[in-house]
Backbone as ProteinMPNN parsed JSONL, in Angstrom:
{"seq_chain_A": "XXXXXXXXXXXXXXXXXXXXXXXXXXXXXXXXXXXXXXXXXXXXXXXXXXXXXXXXXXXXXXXXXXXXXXXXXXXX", "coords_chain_A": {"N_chain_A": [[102.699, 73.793, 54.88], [102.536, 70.883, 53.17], [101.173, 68.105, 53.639], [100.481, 65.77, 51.633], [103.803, 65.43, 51.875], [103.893, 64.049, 53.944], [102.903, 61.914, 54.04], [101.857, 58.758, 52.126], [100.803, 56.838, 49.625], [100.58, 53.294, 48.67], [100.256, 50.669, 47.253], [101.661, 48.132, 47.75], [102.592, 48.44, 50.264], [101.05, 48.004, 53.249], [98.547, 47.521, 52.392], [97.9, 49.126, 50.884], [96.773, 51.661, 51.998], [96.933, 54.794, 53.158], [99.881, 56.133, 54.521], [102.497, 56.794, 57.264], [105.313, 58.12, 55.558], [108.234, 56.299, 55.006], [107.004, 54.501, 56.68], [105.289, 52.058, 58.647], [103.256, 53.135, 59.143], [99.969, 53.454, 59.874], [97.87, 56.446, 58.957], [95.106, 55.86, 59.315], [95.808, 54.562, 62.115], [97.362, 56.176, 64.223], [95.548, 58.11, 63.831], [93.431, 56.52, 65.33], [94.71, 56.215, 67.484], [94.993, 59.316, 68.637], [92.34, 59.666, 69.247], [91.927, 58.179, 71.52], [93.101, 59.188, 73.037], [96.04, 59.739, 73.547], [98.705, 61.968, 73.238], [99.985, 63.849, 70.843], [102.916, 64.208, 71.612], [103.289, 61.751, 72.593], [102.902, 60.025, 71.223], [105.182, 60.832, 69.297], [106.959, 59.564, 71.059], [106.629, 56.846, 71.283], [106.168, 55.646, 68.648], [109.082, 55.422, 65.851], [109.761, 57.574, 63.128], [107.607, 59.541, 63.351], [107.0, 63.038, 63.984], [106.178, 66.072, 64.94], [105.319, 67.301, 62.861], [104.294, 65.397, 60.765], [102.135, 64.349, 62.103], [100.877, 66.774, 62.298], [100.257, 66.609, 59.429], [99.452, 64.293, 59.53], [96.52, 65.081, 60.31], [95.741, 66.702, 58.693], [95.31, 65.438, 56.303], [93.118, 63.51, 57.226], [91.374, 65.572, 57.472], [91.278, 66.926, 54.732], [90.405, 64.248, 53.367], [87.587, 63.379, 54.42], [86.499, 66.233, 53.697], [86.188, 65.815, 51.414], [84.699, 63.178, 50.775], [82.084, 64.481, 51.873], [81.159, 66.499, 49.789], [81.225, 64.942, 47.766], [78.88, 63.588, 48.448], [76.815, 65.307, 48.799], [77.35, 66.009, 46.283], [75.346, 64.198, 44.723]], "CA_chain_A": [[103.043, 72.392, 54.848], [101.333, 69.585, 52.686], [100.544, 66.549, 53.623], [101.487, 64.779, 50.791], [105.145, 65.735, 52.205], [104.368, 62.636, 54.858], [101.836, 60.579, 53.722], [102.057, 58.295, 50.95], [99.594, 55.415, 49.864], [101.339, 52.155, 48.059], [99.368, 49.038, 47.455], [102.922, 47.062, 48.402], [102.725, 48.734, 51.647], [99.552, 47.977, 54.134], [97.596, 47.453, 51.496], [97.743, 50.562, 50.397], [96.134, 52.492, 53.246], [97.549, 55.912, 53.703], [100.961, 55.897, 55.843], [103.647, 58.389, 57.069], [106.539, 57.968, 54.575], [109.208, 55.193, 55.845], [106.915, 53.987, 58.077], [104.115, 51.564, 58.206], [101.901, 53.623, 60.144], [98.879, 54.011, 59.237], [96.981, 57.295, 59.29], [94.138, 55.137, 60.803], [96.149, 54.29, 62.972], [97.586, 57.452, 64.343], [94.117, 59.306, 63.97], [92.416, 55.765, 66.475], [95.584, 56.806, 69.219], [94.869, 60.331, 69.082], [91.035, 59.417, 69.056], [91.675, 57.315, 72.471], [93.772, 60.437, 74.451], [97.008, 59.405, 72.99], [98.85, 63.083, 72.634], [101.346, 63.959, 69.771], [104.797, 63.803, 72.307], [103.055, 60.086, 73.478], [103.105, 59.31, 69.46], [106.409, 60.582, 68.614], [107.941, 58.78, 71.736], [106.274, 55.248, 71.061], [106.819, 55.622, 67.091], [110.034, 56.015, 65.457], [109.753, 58.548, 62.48], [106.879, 60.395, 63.658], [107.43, 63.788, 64.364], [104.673, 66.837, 65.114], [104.824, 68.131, 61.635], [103.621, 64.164, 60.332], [100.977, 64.083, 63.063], [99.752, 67.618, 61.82], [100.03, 65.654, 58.06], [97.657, 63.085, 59.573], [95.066, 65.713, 60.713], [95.375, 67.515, 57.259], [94.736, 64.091, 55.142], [91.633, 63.238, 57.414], [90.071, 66.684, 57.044], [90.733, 66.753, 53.429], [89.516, 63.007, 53.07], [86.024, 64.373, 55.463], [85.998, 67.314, 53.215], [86.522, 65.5, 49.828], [83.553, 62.452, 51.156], [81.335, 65.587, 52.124], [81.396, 67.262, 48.593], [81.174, 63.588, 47.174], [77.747, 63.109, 48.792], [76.221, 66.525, 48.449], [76.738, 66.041, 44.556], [74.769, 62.577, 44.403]], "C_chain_A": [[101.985, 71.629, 54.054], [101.81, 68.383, 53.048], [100.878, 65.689, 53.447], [102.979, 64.744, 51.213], [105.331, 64.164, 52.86], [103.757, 62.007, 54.661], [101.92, 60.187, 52.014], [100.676, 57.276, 50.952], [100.387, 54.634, 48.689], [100.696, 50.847, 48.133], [100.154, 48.014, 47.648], [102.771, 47.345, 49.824], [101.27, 48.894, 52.621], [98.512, 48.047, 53.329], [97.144, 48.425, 50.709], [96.512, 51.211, 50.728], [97.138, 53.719, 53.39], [98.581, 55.719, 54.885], [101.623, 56.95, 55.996], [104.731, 57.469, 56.19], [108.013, 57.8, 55.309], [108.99, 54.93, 56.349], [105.77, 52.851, 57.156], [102.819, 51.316, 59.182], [100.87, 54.188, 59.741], [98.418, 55.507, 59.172], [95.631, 57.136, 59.993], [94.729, 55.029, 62.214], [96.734, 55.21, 64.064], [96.211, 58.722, 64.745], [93.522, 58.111, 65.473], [93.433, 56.383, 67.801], [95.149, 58.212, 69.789], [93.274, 60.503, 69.932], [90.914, 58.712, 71.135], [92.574, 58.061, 73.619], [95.319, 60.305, 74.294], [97.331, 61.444, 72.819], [99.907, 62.468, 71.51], [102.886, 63.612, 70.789], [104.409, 62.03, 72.51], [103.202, 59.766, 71.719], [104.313, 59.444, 68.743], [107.205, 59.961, 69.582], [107.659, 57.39, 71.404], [106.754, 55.145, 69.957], [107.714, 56.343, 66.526], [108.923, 56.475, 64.076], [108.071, 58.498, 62.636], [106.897, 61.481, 64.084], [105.808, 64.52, 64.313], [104.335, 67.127, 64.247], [103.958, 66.232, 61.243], [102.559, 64.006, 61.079], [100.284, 65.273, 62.255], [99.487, 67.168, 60.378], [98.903, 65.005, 58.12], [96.332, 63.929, 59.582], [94.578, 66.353, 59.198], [94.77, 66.584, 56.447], [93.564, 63.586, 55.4], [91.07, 64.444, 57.342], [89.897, 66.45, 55.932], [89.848, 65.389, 53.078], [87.577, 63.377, 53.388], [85.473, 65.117, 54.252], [85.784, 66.864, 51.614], [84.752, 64.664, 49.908], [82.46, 63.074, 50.933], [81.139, 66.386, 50.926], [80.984, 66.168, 47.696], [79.185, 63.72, 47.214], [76.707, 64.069, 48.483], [75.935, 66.71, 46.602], [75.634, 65.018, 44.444], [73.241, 63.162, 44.649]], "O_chain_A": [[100.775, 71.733, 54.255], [102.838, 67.823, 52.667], [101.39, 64.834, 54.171], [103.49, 63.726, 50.746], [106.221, 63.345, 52.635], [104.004, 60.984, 55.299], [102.006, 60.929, 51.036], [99.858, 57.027, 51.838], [100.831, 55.321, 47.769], [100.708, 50.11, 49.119], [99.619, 46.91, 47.75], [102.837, 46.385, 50.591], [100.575, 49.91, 52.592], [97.53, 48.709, 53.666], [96.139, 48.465, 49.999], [95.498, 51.324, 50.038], [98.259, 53.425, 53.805], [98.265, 55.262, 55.983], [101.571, 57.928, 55.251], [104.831, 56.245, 56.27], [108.703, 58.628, 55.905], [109.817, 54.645, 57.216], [105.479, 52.722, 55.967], [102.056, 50.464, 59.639], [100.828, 55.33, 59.283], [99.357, 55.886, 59.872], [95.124, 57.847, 60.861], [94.16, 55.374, 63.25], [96.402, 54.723, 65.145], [96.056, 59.668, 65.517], [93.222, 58.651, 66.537], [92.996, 56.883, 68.838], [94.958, 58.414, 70.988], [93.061, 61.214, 70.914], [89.901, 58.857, 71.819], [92.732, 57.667, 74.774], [95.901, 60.953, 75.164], [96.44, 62.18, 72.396], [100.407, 61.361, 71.312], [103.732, 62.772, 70.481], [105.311, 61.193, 72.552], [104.029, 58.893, 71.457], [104.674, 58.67, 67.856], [108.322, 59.684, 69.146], [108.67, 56.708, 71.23], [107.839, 54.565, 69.916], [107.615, 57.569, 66.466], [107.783, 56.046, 63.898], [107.377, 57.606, 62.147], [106.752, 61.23, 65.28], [104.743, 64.033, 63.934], [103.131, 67.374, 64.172], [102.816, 66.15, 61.696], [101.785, 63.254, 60.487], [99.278, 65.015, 61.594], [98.32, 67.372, 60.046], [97.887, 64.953, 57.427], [95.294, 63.59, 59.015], [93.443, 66.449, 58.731], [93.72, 66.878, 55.878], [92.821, 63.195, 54.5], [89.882, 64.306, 57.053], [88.852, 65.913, 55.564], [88.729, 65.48, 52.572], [86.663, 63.548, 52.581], [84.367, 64.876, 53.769], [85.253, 67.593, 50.776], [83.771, 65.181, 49.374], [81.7, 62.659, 50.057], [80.771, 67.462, 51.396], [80.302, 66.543, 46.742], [78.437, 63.89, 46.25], [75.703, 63.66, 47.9], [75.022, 67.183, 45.925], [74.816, 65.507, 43.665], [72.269, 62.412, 44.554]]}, "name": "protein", "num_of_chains": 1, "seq": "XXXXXXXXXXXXXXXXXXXXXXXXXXXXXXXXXXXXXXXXXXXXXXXXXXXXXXXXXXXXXXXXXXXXXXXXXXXX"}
Protein backbone atom coordinates (compact mmCIF):
# COMPACT_ATOMS: atom_id res chain seq x y z
CA UNK A 1 0.00 0.00 0.00
CA UNK A 2 1.16 3.72 -0.51
CA UNK A 3 0.16 6.37 1.14
CA UNK A 4 -0.10 8.64 -1.47
CA UNK A 5 -3.27 6.29 -2.34
CA UNK A 6 -5.05 8.42 0.75
CA UNK A 7 -3.36 11.36 1.43
CA UNK A 8 -3.27 14.27 -0.68
CA UNK A 9 -1.99 17.92 0.12
CA UNK A 10 -3.95 20.97 -1.82
CA UNK A 11 -3.37 24.53 -0.84
CA UNK A 12 -7.45 25.00 -1.61
CA UNK A 13 -8.01 22.47 0.97
CA UNK A 14 -6.83 23.21 4.83
CA UNK A 15 -4.33 25.11 3.71
CA UNK A 16 -2.71 22.63 2.26
CA UNK A 17 -1.86 20.39 5.21
CA UNK A 18 -1.80 16.76 4.34
CA UNK A 19 -5.47 15.11 4.36
CA UNK A 20 -7.15 11.71 3.61
CA UNK A 21 -8.58 12.12 0.07
CA UNK A 22 -12.40 13.45 0.14
CA UNK A 23 -12.01 14.44 3.39
CA UNK A 24 -10.80 17.36 5.33
CA UNK A 25 -9.01 15.47 7.81
CA UNK A 26 -6.03 16.27 8.57
CA UNK A 27 -3.19 13.82 9.13
CA UNK A 28 -2.43 16.05 12.20
CA UNK A 29 -5.33 15.54 13.09
CA UNK A 30 -5.78 11.83 13.03
CA UNK A 31 -2.08 11.25 14.26
CA UNK A 32 -3.23 14.08 17.77
CA UNK A 33 -6.54 11.35 18.26
CA UNK A 34 -4.47 8.42 18.00
CA UNK A 35 -1.74 10.32 20.12
CA UNK A 36 -4.58 10.90 22.96
CA UNK A 37 -5.85 6.85 23.07
CA UNK A 38 -8.25 7.36 20.30
CA UNK A 39 -8.08 3.65 18.49
CA UNK A 40 -8.50 3.12 14.65
CA UNK A 41 -12.43 1.45 15.00
CA UNK A 42 -13.05 4.90 17.44
CA UNK A 43 -11.68 6.92 14.16
CA UNK A 44 -13.45 5.14 11.53
CA UNK A 45 -16.77 5.29 13.61
CA UNK A 46 -16.57 9.17 14.44
CA UNK A 47 -15.15 10.00 10.77
CA UNK A 48 -16.87 9.29 7.66
CA UNK A 49 -14.33 8.07 4.93
CA UNK A 50 -11.77 6.82 7.15
CA UNK A 51 -11.14 3.37 6.96
CA UNK A 52 -8.00 1.14 8.58
CA UNK A 53 -6.09 1.09 5.39
CA UNK A 54 -6.18 5.43 5.51
CA UNK A 55 -5.26 5.34 9.20
CA UNK A 56 -2.30 2.90 8.28
CA UNK A 57 -1.70 5.84 5.27
CA UNK A 58 -1.49 8.32 8.16
CA UNK A 59 1.18 6.29 10.08
CA UNK A 60 3.15 5.73 6.76
CA UNK A 61 3.18 9.70 5.82
CA UNK A 62 4.35 10.57 9.48
CA UNK A 63 7.17 8.03 9.48
CA UNK A 64 8.23 8.98 6.08
CA UNK A 65 7.83 12.82 6.97
CA UNK A 66 10.17 11.76 10.61
CA UNK A 67 12.36 9.87 8.30
CA UNK A 68 12.66 12.48 5.45
CA UNK A 69 13.23 15.61 8.57
CA UNK A 70 15.88 13.08 10.08
CA UNK A 71 18.03 12.73 6.84
CA UNK A 72 17.33 16.57 6.31
CA UNK A 73 19.19 17.42 9.53
CA UNK A 74 21.96 14.88 9.54
CA UNK A 75 23.03 16.47 6.07
CA UNK A 76 23.27 20.19 7.49
Amino acid sequence: MKYQDFITADHRVMLGKPVLKGTRLTVELILRKLGEGATPSDLIQIYPGTSSESILAVLKHAAEAIANKENLEAAR
